[in-house]
N, C-alpha and C positions, 0 to 999 in steps of 0.2 A: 191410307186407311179408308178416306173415305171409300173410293173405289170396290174394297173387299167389301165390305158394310153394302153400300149398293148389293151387290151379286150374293151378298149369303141374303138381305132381304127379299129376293128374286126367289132365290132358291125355298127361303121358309115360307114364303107365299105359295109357292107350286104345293111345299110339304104340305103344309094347313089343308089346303084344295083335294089332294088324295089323302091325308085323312080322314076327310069329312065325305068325300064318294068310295071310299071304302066298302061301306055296309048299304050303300045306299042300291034299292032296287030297279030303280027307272035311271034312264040318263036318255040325255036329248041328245042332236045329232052335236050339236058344237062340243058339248060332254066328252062324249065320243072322239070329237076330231082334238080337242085339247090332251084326253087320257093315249092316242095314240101317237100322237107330237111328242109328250113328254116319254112316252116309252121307246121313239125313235130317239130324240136328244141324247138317252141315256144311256140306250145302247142294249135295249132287254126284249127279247123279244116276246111275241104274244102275239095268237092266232086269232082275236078281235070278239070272244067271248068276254061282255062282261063280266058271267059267272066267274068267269075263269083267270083274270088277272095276277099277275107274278107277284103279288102284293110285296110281300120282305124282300124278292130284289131289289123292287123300284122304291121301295123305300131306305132300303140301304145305300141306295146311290144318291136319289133324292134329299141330301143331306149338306149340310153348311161344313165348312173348313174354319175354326177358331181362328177370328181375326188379327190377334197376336202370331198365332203358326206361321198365316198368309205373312205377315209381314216382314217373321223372320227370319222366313225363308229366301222371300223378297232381297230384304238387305244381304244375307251370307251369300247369295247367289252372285247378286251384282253388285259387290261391295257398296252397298250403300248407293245403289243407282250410279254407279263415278265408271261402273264397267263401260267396256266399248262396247258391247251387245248390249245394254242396256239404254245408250243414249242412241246407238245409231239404229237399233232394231226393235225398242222398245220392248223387249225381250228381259224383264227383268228376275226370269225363272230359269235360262241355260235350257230354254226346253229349243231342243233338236228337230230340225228338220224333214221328217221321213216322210214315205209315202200317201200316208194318211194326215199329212201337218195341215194343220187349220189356219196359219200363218202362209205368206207366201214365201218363200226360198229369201232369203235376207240377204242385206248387204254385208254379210260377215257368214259367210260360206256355211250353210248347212246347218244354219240355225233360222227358228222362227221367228220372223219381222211381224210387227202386230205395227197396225195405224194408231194405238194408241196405250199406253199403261192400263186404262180400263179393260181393253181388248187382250192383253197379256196374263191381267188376272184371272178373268173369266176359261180365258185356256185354259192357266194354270189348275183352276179351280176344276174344271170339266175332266182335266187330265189323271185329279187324282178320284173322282167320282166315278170313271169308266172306264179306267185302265183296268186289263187285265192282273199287271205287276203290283195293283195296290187293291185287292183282295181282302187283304188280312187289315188293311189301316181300316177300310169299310165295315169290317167283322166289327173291326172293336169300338169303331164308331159306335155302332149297332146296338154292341152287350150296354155300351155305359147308356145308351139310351130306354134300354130295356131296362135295367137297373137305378132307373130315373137321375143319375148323374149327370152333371153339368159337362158340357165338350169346352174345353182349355187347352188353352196350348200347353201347361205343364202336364194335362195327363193324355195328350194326344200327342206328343214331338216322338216320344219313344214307341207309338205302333207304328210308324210310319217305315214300316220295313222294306229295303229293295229297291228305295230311291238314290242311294248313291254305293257306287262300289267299297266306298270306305267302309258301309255297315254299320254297326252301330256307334263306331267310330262318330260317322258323321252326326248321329242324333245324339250323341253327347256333347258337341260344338256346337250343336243349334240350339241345346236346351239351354249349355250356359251361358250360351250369346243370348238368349232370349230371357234368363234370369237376369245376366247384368243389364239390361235395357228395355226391364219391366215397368221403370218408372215413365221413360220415355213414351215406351210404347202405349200406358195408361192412361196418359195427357190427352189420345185422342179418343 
């Protein structure tokens, strides 16, 4: 938990930051060199006009993962961290190896090795902000935040479409794994 908490405070710290340079008309160069870091991070592009920034992409991706979610996805992933990709790859999300992996190629074939649980979150977390495949989890991030609703994991488990081949199969295992060990997961 902690971990997740670190990385969504990163993240709402970025958000707060293009919030508040939104509307703003002057920006200095580091301005600048921060608002095009974060739109390389993210994955959005922009041809370096102020004026003209992707605002609602980069705010759509610019966005936290509910700490319960992170977690309990965490746990169904790597059964409660007890997986072999998880101890020996610190891979506690099944995330895959491909050409673009931010991990290096692991000690368990074709999955990503992180140097540490922190480092695995932050993937995880990046993975579901800039994937093309989670689109629609970002959409609805979005609506509840434009509709000034709180992001939860009980009303974020079920956008989260196209993350396993089970379907929605799988976001009804993770919801009630994540009802039954609400209390748990509370404590932190």
């Amino acid at each position: 938990m902690p971990y997740i908490n670190r990385q969504n405070d990163v993240i709402l710290a970025d958000r707060e930051w293009l919030q508040q340079k939104r509307y703003a008309g002057h920006w200095t160069a580091a301005e600048r060199a921060r608002l095009k870091g974060l739109l390389r991070q993210y994955n959005v592009s922009w041809r370096g006009d102020t004026r003209h920034v992707p605002w609602n992409t980069l705010l759509e991706r610019v966005d936290i993962i509910p700490t319960n979610m992170v977690a309990t996805m965490a746990a169904a992933e790597s059964g409660w961290g007890t997986s072999k990709l998880a101890r020996v790859n610190n891979n506690l999300f099944g995330m895959k190896c491909g050409r673009s992996c931010s991990g290096s190629n692991g000690k368990v074939k074709g999955y990503s090795q992180f140097s540490s649980v922190g480092e695995s979150v932050q993937a995880y977390v990046h993975n579901l902000n800039t994937h093309p495949a989670y689109a629609s989890f970002r959409e609805s991030r979005s609506q509840l935040r434009r509709a000034d609703q709180e992001l939860t994991a009980a009303n974020m488990i079920h956008k989260l479409e196209g993350y396993s081949t089970k379907g929605s199969h799988y976001n009804n295992y993770l919801f009630a794994m994540f009802q039954s060990n609400k209390q748990l997961l509370n404590t932190y």
